[in-house]
C-alpha beads as a LAMMPS data file, in Angstrom:
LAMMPS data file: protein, C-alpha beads

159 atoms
158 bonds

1 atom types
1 bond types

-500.0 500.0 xlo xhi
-500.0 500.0 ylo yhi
-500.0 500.0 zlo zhi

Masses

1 110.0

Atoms # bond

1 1 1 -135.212 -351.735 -465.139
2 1 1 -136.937 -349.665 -467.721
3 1 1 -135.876 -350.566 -471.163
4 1 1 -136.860 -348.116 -473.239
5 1 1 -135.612 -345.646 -470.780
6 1 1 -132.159 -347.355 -471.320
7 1 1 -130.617 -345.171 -473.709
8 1 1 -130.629 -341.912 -471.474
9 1 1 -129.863 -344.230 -468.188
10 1 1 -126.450 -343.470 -467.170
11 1 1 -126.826 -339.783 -467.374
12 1 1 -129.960 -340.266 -465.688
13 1 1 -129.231 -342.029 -462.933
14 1 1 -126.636 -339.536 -462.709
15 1 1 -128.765 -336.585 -462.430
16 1 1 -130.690 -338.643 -459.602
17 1 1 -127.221 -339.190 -457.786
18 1 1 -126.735 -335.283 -457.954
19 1 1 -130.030 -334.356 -456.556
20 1 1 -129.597 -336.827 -453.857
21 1 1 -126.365 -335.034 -452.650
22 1 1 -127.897 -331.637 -452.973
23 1 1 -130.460 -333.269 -450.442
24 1 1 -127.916 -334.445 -447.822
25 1 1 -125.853 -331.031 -448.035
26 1 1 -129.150 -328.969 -447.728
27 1 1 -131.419 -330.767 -445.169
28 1 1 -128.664 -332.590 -443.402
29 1 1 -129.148 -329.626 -440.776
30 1 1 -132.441 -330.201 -439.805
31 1 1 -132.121 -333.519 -438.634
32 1 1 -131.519 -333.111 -434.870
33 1 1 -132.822 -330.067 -432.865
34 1 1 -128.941 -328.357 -432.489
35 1 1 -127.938 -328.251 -435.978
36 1 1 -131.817 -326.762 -436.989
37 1 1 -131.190 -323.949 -434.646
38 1 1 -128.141 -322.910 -436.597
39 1 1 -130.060 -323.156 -439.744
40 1 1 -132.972 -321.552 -438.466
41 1 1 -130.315 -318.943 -437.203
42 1 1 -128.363 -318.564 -440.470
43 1 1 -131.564 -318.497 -442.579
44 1 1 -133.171 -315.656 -440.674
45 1 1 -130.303 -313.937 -440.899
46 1 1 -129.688 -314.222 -444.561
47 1 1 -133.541 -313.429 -444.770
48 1 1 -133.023 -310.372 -442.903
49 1 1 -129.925 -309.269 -444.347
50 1 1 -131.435 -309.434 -448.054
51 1 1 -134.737 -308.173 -446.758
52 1 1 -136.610 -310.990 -447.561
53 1 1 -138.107 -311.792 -444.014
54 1 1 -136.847 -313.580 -440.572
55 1 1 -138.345 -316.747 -439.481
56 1 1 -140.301 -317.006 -436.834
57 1 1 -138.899 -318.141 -433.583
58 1 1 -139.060 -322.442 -433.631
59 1 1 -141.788 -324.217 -431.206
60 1 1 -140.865 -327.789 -429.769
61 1 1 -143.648 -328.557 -432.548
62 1 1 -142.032 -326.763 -435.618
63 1 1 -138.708 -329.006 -434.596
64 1 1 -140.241 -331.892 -434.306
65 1 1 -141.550 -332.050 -437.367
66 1 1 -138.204 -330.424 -439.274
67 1 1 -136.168 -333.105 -437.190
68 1 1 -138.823 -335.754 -438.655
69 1 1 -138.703 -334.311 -442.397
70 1 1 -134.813 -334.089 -441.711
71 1 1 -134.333 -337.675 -441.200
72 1 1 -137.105 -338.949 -443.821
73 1 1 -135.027 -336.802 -446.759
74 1 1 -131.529 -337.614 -445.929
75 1 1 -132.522 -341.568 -445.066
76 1 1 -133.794 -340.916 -448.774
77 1 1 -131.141 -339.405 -450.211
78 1 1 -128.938 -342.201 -448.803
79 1 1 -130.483 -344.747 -450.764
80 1 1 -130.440 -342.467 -454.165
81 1 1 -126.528 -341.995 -453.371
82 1 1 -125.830 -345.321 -452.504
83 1 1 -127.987 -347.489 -454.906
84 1 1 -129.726 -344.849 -457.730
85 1 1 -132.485 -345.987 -459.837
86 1 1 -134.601 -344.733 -462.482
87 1 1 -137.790 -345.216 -460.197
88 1 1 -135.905 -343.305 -457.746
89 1 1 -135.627 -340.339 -460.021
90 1 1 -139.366 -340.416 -460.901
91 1 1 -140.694 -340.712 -457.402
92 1 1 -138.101 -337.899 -456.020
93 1 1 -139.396 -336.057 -458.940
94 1 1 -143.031 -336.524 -457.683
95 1 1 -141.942 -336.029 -454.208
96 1 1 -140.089 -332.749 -455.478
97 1 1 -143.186 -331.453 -457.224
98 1 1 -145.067 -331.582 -453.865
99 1 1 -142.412 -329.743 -451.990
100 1 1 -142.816 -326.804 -454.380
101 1 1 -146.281 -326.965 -454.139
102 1 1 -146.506 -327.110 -450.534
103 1 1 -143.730 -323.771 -450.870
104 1 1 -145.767 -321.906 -453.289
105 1 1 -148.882 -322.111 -450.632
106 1 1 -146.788 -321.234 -447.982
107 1 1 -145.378 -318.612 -449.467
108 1 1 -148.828 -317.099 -450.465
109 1 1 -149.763 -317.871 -446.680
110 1 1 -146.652 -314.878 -445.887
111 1 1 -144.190 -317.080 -445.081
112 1 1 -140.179 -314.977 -445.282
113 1 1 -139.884 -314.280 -449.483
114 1 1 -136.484 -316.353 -449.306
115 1 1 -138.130 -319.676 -449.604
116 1 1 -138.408 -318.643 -453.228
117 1 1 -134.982 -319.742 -453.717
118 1 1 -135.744 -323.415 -452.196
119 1 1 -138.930 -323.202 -454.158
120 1 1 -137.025 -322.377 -457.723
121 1 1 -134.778 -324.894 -456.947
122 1 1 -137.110 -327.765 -456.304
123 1 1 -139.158 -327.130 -459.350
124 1 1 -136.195 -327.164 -461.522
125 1 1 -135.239 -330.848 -459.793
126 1 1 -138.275 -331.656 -460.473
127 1 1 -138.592 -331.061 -464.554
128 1 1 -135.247 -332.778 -464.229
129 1 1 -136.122 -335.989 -462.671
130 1 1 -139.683 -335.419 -464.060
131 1 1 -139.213 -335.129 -467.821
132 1 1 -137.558 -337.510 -469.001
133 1 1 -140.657 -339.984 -467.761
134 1 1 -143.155 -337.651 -469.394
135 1 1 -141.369 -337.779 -472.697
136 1 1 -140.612 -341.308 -473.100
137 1 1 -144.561 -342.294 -471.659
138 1 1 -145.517 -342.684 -475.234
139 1 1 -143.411 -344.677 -476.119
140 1 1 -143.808 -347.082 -473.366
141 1 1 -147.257 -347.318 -473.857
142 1 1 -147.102 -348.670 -477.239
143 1 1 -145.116 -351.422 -476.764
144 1 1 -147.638 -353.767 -475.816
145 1 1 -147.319 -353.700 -472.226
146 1 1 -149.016 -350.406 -471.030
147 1 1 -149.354 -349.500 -467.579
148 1 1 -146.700 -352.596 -466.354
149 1 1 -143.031 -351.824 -465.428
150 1 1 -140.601 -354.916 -466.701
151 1 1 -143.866 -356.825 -467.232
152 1 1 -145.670 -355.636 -463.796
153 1 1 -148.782 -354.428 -463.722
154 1 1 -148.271 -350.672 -462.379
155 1 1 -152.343 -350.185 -461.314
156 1 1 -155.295 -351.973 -460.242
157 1 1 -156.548 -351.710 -463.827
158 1 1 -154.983 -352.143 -467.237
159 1 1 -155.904 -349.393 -469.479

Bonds

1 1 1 2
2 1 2 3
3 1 3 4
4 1 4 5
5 1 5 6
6 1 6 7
7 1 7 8
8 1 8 9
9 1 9 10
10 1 10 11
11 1 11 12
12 1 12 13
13 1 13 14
14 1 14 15
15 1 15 16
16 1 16 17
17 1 17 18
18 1 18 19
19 1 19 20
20 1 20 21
21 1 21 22
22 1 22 23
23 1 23 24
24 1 24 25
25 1 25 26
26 1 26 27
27 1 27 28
28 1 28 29
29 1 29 30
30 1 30 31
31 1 31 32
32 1 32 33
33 1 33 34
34 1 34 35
35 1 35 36
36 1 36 37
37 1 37 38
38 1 38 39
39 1 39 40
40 1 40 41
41 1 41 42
42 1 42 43
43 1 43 44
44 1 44 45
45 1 45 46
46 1 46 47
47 1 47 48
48 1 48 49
49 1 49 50
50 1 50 51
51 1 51 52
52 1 52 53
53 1 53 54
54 1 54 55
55 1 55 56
56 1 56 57
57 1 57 58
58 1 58 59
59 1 59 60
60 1 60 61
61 1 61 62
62 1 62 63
63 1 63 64
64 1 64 65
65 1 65 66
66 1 66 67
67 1 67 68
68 1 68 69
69 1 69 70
70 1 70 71
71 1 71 72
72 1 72 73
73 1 73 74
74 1 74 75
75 1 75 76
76 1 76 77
77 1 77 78
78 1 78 79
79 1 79 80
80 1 80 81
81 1 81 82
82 1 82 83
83 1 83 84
84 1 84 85
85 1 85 86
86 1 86 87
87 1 87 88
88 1 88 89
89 1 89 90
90 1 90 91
91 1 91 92
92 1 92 93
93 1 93 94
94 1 94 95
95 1 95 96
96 1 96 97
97 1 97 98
98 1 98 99
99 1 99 100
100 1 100 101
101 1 101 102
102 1 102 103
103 1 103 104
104 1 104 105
105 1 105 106
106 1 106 107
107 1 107 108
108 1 108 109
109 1 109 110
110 1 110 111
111 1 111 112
112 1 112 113
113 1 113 114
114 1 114 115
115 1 115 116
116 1 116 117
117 1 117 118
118 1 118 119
119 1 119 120
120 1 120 121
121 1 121 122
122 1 122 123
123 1 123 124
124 1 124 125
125 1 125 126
126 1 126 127
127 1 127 128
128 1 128 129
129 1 129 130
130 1 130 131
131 1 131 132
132 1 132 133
133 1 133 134
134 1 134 135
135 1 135 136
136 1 136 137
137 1 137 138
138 1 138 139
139 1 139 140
140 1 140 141
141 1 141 142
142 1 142 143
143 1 143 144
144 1 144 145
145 1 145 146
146 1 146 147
147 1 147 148
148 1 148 149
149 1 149 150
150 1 150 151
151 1 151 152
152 1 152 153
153 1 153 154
154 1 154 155
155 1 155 156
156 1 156 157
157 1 157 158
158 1 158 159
């Protein structure tokens, strides 16, 4: 799709393939309301074993909307296993960066100290995924066809 992106593609789409497994292994559990329990379980109790903090007990609303962020990932992930794409990498990347964002507030909110470990983790995924775009945007934008993907105008202006 993205020609001068070509060169690194295989092991990039490769490194898009990996992340979307490590999303179906790790938030495969919250997608119905039985299997988050045992996570919620197993995650306070690692919390509390390490002394970095329980959860707090769930609420119909907290599993609703871990059940809801369940299925959107792994639906997600599905489609980065099944069919990856470069795009895919840079807009899991984006979505990735957001995740850790949303973390690092929560965790300055007071939220258990163990989501430091998800947080680490989806920072590093995203310079991963992420990179590779910011160091080859120069060099897309000089070839004549800034701000278009395969010809396509990316925006609602041209720059």
């Amino acid at each position: 799709m993205f020609q001068r992106f070509a060169p690194a593609r295989p092991a990039y789409l490769r490194v898009v393939r990996a992340n979307a497994w490590y999303d179906l292994i790790v938030t495969a559990g919250f997608t119905t309301p039985w299997t988050l329990a045992l996570v919620h379980d197993g995650l306070s109790w690692i919390g509390d074993y390490l002394g970095l903090g329980v959860t707090p007990e769930l609420d119909p609303m907290q599993t609703l909307y871990a059940n809801l962020m369940g299925s959107v990932v792994i639906v997600w992930a599905t489609l980065r296993v099944v069919r990856p794409l470069a795009v895919h990498g840079l807009f899991d990347g984006i979505a990735r960066a957001l995740f850790a964002t949303w973390m690092a507030y929560a965790l300055a909110q007071g939220v258990p100290q163990w989501l430091w470990l998800f947080l680490v983790v989806e920072a590093a995924l995203a310079v991963v995924e992420l990179g590779p775009w910011l160091l080859h945007r120069d060099s897309r934008s000089t070839d004549g066809r800034s701000g278009t993907v395969d010809g396509r105008l990316l925006g609602s202006a041209r720059h």
